[in-house]
C-alpha positions as CSV (number, residue, x, y, z in Angstrom):
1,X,-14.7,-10.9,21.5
2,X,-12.5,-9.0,24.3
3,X,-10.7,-11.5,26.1
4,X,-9.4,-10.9,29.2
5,X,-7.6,-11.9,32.2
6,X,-8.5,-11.2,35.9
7,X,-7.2,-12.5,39.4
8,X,-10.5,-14.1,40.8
9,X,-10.6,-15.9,44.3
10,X,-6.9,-15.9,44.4
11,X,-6.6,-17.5,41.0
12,X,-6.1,-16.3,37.7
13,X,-9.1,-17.1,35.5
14,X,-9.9,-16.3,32.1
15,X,-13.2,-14.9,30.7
16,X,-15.0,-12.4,27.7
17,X,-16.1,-9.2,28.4
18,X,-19.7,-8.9,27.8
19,X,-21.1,-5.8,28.6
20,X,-20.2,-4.7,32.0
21,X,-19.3,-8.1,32.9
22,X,-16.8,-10.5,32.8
23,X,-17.6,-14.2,31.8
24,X,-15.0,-16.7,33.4
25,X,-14.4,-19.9,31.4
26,X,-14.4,-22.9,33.4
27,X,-10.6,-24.4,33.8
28,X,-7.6,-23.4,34.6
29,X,-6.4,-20.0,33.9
30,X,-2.9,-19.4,34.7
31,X,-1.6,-19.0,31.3
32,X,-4.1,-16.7,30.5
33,X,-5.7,-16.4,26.7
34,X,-2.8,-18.4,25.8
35,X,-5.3,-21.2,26.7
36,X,-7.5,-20.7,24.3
37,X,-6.1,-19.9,21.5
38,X,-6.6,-22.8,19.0
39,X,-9.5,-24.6,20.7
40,X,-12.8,-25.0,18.3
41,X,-15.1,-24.3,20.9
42,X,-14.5,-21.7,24.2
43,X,-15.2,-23.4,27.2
44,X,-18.4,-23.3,29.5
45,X,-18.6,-20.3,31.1
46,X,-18.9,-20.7,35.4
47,X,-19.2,-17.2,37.0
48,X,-19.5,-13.5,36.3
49,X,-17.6,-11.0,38.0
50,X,-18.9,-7.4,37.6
51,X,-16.3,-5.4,34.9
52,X,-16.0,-2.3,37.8
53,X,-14.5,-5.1,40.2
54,X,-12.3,-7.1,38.2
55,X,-8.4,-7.1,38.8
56,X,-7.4,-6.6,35.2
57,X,-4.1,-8.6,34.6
58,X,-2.0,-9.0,31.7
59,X,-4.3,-10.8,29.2
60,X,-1.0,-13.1,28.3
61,X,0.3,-12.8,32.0
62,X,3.2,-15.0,31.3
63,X,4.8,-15.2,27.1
64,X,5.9,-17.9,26.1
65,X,8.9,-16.8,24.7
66,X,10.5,-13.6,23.9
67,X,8.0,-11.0,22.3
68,X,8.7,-9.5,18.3
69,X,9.0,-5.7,18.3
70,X,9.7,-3.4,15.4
71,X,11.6,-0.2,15.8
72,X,11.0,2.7,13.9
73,X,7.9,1.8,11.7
74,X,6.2,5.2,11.5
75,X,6.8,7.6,8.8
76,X,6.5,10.1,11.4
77,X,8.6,8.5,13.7
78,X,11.2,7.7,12.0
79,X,11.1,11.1,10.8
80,X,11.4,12.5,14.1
81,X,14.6,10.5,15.5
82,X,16.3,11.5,12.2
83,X,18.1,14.5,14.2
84,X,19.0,11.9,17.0
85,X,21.4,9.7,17.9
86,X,19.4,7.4,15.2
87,X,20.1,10.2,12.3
88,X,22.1,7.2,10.4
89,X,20.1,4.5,11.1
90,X,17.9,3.9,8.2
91,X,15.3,2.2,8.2
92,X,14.2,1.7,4.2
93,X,14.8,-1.9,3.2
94,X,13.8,-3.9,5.7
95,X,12.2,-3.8,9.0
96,X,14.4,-3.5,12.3
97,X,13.4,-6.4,14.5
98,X,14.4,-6.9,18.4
99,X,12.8,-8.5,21.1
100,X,11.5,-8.4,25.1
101,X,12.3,-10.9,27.4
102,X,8.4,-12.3,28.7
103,X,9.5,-10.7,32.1
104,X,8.6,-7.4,30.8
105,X,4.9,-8.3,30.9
106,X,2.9,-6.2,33.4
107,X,-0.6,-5.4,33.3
108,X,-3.2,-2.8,32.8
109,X,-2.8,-0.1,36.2
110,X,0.3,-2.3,37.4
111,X,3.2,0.1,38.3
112,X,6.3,0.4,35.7
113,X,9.6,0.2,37.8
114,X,12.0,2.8,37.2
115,X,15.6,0.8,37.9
116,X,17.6,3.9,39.3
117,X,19.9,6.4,37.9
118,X,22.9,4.2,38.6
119,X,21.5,2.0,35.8
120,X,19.4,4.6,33.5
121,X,18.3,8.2,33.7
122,X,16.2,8.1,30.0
123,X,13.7,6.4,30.2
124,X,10.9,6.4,27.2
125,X,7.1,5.3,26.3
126,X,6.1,3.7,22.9
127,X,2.4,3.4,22.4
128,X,1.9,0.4,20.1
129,X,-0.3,-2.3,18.6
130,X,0.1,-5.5,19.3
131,X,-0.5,-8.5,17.0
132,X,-1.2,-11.8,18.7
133,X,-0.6,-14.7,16.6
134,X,-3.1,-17.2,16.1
135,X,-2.1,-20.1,14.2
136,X,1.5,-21.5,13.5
137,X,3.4,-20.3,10.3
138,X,6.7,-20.3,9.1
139,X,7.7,-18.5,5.6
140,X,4.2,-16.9,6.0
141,X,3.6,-14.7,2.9
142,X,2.4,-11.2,3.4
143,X,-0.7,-12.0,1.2
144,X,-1.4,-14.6,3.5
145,X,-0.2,-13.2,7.2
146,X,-3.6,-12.1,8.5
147,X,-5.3,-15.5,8.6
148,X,-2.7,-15.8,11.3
149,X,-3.5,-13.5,13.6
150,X,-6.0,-15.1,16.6
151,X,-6.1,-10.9,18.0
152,X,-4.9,-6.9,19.0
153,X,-3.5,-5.7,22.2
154,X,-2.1,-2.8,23.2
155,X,1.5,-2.3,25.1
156,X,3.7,0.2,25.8
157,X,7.4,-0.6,24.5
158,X,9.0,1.2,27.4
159,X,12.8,2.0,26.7
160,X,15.7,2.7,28.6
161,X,17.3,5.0,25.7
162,X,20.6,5.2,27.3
163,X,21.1,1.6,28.0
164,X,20.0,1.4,24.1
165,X,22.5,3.2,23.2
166,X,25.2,2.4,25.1
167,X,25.2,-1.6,24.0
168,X,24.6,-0.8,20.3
169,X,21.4,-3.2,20.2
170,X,18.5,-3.1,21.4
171,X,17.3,-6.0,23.6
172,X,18.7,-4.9,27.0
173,X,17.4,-1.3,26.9
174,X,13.8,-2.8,25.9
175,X,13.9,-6.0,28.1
176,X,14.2,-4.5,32.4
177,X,11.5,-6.0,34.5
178,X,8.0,-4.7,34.2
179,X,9.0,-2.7,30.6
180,X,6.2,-3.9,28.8
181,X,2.4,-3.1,30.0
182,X,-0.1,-5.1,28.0
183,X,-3.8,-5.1,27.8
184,X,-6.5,-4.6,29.2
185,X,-7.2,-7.8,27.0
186,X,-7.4,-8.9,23.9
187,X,-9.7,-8.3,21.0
188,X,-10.4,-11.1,18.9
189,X,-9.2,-10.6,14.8
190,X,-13.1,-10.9,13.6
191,X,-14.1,-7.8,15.8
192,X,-11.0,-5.0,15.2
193,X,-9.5,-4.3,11.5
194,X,-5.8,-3.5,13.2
195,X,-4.9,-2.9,9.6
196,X,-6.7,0.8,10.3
197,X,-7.0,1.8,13.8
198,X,-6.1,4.9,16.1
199,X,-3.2,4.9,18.5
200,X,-2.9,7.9,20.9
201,X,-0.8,8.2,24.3
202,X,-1.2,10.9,27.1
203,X,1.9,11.3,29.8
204,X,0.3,12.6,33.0
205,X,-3.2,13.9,31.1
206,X,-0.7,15.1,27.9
207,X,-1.4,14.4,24.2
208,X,2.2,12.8,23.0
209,X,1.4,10.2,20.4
210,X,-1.8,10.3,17.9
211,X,-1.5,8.4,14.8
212,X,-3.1,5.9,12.8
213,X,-1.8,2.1,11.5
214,X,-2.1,3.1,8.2
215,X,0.8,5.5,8.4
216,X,3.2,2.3,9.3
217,X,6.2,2.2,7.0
218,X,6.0,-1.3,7.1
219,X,2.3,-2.8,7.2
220,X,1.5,-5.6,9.2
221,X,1.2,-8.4,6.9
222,X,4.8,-7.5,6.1
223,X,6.0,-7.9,9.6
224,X,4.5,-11.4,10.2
225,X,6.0,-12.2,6.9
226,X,9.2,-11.1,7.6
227,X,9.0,-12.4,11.3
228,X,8.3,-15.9,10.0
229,X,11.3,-16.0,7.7
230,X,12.8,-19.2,8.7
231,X,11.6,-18.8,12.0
232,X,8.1,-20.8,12.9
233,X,5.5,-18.3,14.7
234,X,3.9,-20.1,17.5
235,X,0.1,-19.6,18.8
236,X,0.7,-16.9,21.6
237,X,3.4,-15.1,19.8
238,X,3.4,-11.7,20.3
239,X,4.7,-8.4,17.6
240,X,4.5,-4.7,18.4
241,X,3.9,-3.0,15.4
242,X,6.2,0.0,16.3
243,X,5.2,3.1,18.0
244,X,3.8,6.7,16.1
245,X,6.0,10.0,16.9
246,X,5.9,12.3,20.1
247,X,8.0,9.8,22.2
248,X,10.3,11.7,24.9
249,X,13.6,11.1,22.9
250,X,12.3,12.9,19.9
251,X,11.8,16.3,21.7
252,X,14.1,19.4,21.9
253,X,14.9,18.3,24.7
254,X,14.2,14.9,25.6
255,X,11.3,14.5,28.2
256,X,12.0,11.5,29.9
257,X,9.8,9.6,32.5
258,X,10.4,10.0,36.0
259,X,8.7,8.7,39.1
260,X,5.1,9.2,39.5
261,X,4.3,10.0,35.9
262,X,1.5,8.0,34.2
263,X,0.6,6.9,31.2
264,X,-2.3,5.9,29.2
265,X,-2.9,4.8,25.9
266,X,-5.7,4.2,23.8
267,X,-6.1,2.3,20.3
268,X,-9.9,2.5,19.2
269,X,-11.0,-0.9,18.9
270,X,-9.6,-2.2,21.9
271,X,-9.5,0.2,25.0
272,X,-7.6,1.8,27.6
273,X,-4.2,0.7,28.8
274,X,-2.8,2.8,31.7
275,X,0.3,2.7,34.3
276,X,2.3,4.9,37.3
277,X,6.0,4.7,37.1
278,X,7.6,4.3,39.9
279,X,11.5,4.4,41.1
280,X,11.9,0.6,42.9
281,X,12.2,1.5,46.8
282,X,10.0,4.1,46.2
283,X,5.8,4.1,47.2
């Protein structure tokens, strides 16, 4: 199933795409497919809204808590930023873990705000794959870890490299309001093998990113094995599996994003997630 998120009548209201339709679930719909997640059977469904007319929000409009993201989990990638600021950051052992604060959350075609220059000039895309955890684990093993996951999304890990850089972590350059587009929706574990899947991302109609899952250094049962390690994952949780090469920082020179750029990406399987960046105070 695709399971999405739309504002309906005012309301946010949850539904399955069928077709070119959306089916909206009776009930309430404000935490968006966090609602249904665990429940044995979906709720009845009340209306259809044509898929051409929906307002597409986030499908999980409102984490939780903080999402999981992994840096540098491409062979590619990681390739790539070796002649970076990142040339002695090694990545071989273990996976490198930091999160996003659930107020990066924005939806499919919501605008990206740039902060200003007087807070960051480099600002970066990072198409990913997103896990959505299904059912509560802690000390998960790996051969275990995809019974787990409830579904795929996509979102872009938008970074303020500077602001990365400049606090020697990684969670305030990842975490500024509106720095994590997700959607369009969810696709459930039973329809999409994330194991094996394409992720591409354009920047204003250009090919950047173009890789497939199976080139990640560290696979995915891996990362909800090591995410879980003394740490209980929660229904809802939320792990980008790292982003493929062709991100702004790793060309000669950097290519940052500036105000009115836009970008799209696509992982087969799921869709199309696209957004305008825009400098706040700026139409």
């Amino acid at each position: 199933m695709r399971i999405a998120t739309i504002v309906h009548q005012g309301r946010h209201r949850v539904g399955r795409v069928v077709g070119d339709e959306i089916e909206l679930f009776a009930g309430d719909g404000t935490r968006g497919a966090l609602g249904l997640i665990g429940l044995a059977t979906l709720p009845p469904v009340e209306a259809r809204v044509p898929l051409d007319r929906a307002a597409l929000v986030a499908p999980i409009p409102q984490p939780r808590r903080n999402l999981w993201c992994v840096g540098r989990n491409y062979h590619a990638h990681a390739k790539e930023l070796n002649e970076s600021v990142f040339k002695n950051h090694k990545p071989e052992g273990w996976p490198i873990v930091f999160t996003k604060v659930p107020e990066t959350v924005v939806g499919p075609n919501d605008v990206v705000r740039l902060p200003g220059a007087a807070i960051t000039t480099q600002i970066d895309y990072e198409a990913e794959l997103a896990i959505v955890i299904g059912k509560a684990g802690r000390n998960i093993r790996a051969a275990d870890a995809l019974a787990h996951v409830w579904g795929w999304t996509i979102v872009n890990d938008v970074t303020a490299r500077d602001v990365q850089m400049r606090h020697s972590q990684w969670d305030l350059g990842k975490s500024f309001d509106t720095f994590c587009p997700m959607g369009p929706w969810i696709v459930t574990a039973d329809e999409l093998d994330g194991t094996n899947t394409r992720v591409r991302c354009w920047v204003n109609g250009e090919l950047r990113q173009d890789a497939r899952t199976t080139d990640l250094i560290y696979d995915i049962p891996t990362l909800i094995e090591t995410c879980s390690r003394g740490i209980t994952l929660l229904p809802g949780d939320v792990i980008a599996t790292g982003t493929p090469a062709g991100v702004g920082m790793g060309m000669n020179p950097p290519r940052w994003l500036g105000h009115g750029d836009v970008v799209k990406i696509e992982i087969d399987g799921i869709g199309t997630l696209e957004n305008r960046f825009v400098e706040e105070n700026r139409a």
